[in-house]
Phi, psi and omega in degrees: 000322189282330181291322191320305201306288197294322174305353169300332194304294178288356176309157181279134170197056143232015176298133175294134180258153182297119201300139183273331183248086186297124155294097168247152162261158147312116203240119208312157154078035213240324190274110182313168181256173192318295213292338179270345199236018170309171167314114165299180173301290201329290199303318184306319200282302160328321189248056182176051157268170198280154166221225195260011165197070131322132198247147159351149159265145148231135175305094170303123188235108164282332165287330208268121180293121209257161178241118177297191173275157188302339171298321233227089194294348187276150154312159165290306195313322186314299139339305152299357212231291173291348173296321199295317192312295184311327185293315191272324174299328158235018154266347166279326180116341183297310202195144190238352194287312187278356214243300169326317188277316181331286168324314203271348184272304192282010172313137174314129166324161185249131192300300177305351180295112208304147171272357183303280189297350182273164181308115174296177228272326201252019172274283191314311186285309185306293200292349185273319171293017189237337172278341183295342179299305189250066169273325203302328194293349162305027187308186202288356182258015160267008188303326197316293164318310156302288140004269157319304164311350198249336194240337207294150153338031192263355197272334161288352186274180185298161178287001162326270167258038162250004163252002182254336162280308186292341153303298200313286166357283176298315155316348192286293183304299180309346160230023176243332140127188186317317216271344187255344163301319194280339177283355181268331158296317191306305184289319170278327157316325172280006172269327197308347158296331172152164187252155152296134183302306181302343179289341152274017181240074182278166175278165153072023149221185211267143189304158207199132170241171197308345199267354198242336173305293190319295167351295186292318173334313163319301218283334177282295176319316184299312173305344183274342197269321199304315181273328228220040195283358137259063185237347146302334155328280172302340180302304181321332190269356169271349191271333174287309183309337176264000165286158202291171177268189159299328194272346192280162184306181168275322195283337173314279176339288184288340177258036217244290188300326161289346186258328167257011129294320170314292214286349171301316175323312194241000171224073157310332168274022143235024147004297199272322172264001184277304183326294187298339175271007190270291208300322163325282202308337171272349168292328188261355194271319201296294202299313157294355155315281191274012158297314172277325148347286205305345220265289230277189166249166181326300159357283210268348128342285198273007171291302147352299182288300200281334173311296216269010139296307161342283184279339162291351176256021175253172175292155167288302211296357191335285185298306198283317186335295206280351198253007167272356169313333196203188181254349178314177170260129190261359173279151211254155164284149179266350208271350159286327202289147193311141215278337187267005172258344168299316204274330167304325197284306175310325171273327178290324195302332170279000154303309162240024140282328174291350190275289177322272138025288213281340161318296168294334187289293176301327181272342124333303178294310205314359169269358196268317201261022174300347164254058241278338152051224163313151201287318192283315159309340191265326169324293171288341198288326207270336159325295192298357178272299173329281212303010191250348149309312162232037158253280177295336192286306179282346158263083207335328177237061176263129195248326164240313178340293184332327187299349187281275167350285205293348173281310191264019141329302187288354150348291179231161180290335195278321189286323186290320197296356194257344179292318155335300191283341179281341182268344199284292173315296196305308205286348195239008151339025233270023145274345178282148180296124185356295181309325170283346165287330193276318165302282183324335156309293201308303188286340168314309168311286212280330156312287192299331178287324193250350163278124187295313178276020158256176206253193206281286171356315214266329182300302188290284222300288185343272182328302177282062136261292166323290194283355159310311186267323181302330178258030171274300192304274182358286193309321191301289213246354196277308197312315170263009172277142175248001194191160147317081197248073236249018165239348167287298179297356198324292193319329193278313188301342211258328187254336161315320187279352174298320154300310190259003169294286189285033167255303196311340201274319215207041218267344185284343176279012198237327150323107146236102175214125211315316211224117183267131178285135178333184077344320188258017139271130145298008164243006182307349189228354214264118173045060180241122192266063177322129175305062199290135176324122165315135157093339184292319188285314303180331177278332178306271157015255155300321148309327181266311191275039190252166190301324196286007180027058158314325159303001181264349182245330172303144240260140174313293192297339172288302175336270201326312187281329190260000162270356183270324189287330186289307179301281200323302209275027166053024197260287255210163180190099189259323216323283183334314194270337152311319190266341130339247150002297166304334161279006144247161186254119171297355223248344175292337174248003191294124191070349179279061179315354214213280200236072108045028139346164185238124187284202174275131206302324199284355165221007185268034155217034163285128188014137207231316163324305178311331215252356183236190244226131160255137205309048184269113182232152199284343201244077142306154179298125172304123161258315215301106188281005157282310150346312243273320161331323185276331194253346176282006186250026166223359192254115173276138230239134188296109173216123197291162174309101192291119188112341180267334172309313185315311222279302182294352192275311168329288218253007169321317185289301152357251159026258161352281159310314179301335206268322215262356208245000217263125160281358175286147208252055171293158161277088164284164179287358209239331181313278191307328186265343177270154184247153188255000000 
């Protein structure tokens, strides 16, 4: 495991990465013939579920000349024979009239329109089989027709005719090329959000429920990528623009996201760009979430919290159930309610759609990777890695999505070291741009500190990794520094605090030593003279008391927690150069890039917060409580040293003093240049 780690160090990871969501055409010589591309078993089976005046099956056979039903008294041949006419006369130009009533059956109903008077289900079923005959004859000047045929009502009619229409379909495609595919991709795609209740209560056919509409929706898509296998191409640029908004419901969403785990099932080559864009979209929900969390006030923070306590002991399935009853709008108007019970209600509903969302997501992955493995666990393993390069990794405030990493990392040894090693690479990058190194530090850390599975081996090799490169940084920039500086310095700073971030988390994997005293005696760490892993005191060390004084920018309560911890374990004893510290100001040395000058006293201790580092590590405690479940059996949970609240609490003053009467004459960053 550990060369894996460090060999992350050489990867090439300036290789162009591949666009996940490709713009393709149609591409000749693509199209199967008919006769190879019939209806399948399944699909015949999706479209003959019982349904309450189930009819005979009949088997699509397109060679064998079919006889309508005895309601409907004309031949198919009859029917072709005026479809062939009506079609040609007016593309010559000659006469619009049989080519209008054609047209005019599948035309949308008129509300006032007698039901009497509209076309039965095997009027409607002949003539669609007679245009399937002669679709090739549907040229541009025929768009109106196509266009109505395309948009008309079928998916609610008898299983008759939704298999003489998904023919139709196809023959439509197959000889009319891309521009009549995409309106046909287009029609079936605009279902993935959800069906309408009415579409399955047409007049004159048997009730349909929403679950047998989608089916069919399916069934037409498969036979078309099927018949048609690169028209998965055009498919792709239709899936994005139809994902629900931000604004749209959570049931919008999941059943949006279920319908392309479906399509996935049967057009497997687009797997890899259907994830990634589920992932987009969850990146973007997770990221305006906590803008707003961060925006509002406590207040309406903890109203949230309690909505959402609430609402984690009902079924998930709660919401969606009901709003599948029917086509109303089940939102209520908002606009009486007091403007901080709007905006609770808005940040809570969007809460819980990403809990829902990142929820429908683990239970998807989670059977591929009961075998971790496996070609296909390993496989998928290497998507999330993608998708965590260029989706999550550049995005700065992604707050739960990353737990997708951190749960099947742990899965196998093989997944941490290589996602470890894939953070490894980025962060010690320096072609890559800054900010992402620093990001990737950051999940490196906050990875190695919070994973339960990860083992001792991978902790210590991080850890001398880190302090490899702080003393590189060190060798570089110390000879001219004059000060705490956190926009010349960002990177030291970012792995400095990355360091003591996994100590404070995992300082016992840093021991070497057969025998650890339990954790629940509280005297069990008090003047205990530990075996520390060569080279951990010496990284410290030499990282903290270097001119650039990183404890002075590095985010206060993490210092604070690895100087009370350093103290109990007898390793460090910072308080002096902390108390130091409190007499400067960053803002003194902030831009003086050239001559570290020192500014003027009278403005250097304006927000001293801008000039430090903020404590954001990606694997922060998982809030979201339906989730919350796939991650808490890998997560390690912050619990201090027992016996150390007292003892700091006890000896603050203590402290103090010591710090203020104490001469040692560390090389701070600070020594030479400040003045008191």
């Amino acid at each position: 495991m550990v060369s894996r780690i460090e060999m992350g160090l050489s990867l090439d990871t300036t290789k162009a990465i591949k666009p996940l969501l490709r713009h393709s055409t149609l591409s000749a010589g693509s199209v199967r013939k008919s006769d190879e591309a019939s209806l399948d078993s399944d699909i015949d089976m999706l479209l003959t579920l019982p349904s309450p005046r189930k009819r005979a099956k009949v088997t699509f056979n397109p060679n064998v000349e079919e006889k309508v039903m005895e309601e409907y008294s004309r031949s198919l041949d009859s029917v072709r024979r005026e479809v062939r006419m009506a079609i040609e006369a007016h593309v010559r130009g000659s006469s619009d009239e049989a080519y209008n009533r054609i047209k005019e059956i599948f035309s949308p109903r008129q509300e006032d329109e007698d039901e009497d008077e509209q076309p039965s289900n095997e009027e409607m079923r002949a003539y669609i089989l007679a245009l399937a005959a002669h679709a090739s004859l549907l040229n541009k000047n025929c768009a109106d027709i196509i266009k109505t045929l395309i948009s008309f009502e079928w998916m609610g009619r008898d299983e008759r005719f939704v298999r003489a229409y998904v023919q139709f379909l196809g023959s439509l495609a197959t000889s009319q090329g891309a521009i009549v595919i995409n309106y046909i991709l287009d029609m079936l795609t605009r279902n993935f959000a959800g069906v309408r209740f009415s579409s399955g209560r047409l007049h004159g056919c048997p009730s349909v429920s929403r679950e047998q509409l989608l089916s069919r929706v399916h069934a037409a898509m498969k036979y078309l990528l099927h018949l048609i296998p690169s028209a998965s191409s055009n498919l792709l640029p239709q899936l994005s623009p139809k994902f629900p908004t931000e604004d749209d419901s959570k049931t919008s969403h999941l059943i949006y996201v279920k319908n392309l785990f479906h399509l996935v099932e049967y057009a497997p080559e687009l797997k890899a760009e259907v994830l990634s864009l589920i992932t987009d979209r969850l990146v973007n929900i997770d990221v305006h979430m906590q803008t707003d969390l961060e925006d509002v006030d406590d207040d309406i923070v903890a109203a949230v919290v309690d909505a959402l306590s609430l609402s984690s002991s009902r079924i998930k399935d709660e919401a969606e159930e009901e709003e599948m009853d029917s086509d109303a709008d089940s939102d209520t108007s908002d606009e009486d309610m007091p403007i901080q019970t709007r905006r609770a209600k808005e940040i809570h509903s969007k809460v819980e759609k990403m809990d829902a969302m990142i929820d429908q997501l683990f239970t998807y992955y989670e059977p591929v990777f009961e075998n971790p493995d496996s070609p296909a666990a390993i496989a998928l393993f290497d998507t999330l890695i993608g998708h965590f390069e260029t989706i999550i990794l550049p995005t700065y405030s992604s707050r739960h999505t990353q737990f997708l990493l951190f749960h099947y990392a742990q899965k196998s040894e093989t997944f941490m070291d290589k996602f470890a090693g894939h953070c490894v690479a980025i962060a010690f990058d320096k072609s890559r741009p800054a900010v992402l190194q620093q990001s990737a530090a950051a999940y490196l850390a906050s990875f190695v500190a919070r994973g339960k599975h990860v083992e001792t081996e991978t902790v210590r090799v991080v850890f001398q990794l880190f302090g490899d490169e702080l003393k590189v940084i060190r060798q570089k920039e110390e000879a001219n520094c004059r000060g705490p500086n956190l926009q010349r310095y960002t990177t030291y700073y970012t792995m400095t605090q990355a360091l003591l971030y996994i100590f404070c988390f995992r300082w016992q994997d840093l021991v070497d030593s057969p025998d650890i005293l339990e954790e629940d005696d509280p005297d069990a760490f008090i003047k205990q003279d530990f075996n520390w892993v060569p080279g951990v005191k010496e990284i410290l060390t030499q990282t903290i008391y270097s001119k650039l004084n990183p404890l002075k920018v590095c985010c206060a309560p993490i210092v604070t927690e690895f100087a009370k911890i350093t103290r109990h374990l007898s390793f460090m004893y910072i308080y002096p150069l902390l108390e130091k510290n409190e007499r400067i100001h960053l803002s003194q040395f902030a831009g003086s890039h050239a001559s570290g000058r020192i500014r003027d006293a009278g403005v250097a201790g304006r927000n001293e917060n801008w000039h430090q580092l903020d404590a954001q590590f990606p694997f922060d405690p998982y809030q979201l409580p339906i989730s919350k479940h796939w991650v808490e059996p890998d997560y390690v949970q912050w619990k201090g040293l027992p016996g150390l609240e007292e003892e700091y609490d006890e000896s603050d003053d203590e402290i103090v003093d010591d710090c203020e009467d104490d001469e040692a004459e560390e090389n701070t960053g600070t020594d030479d240049d400040f003045e008191e």
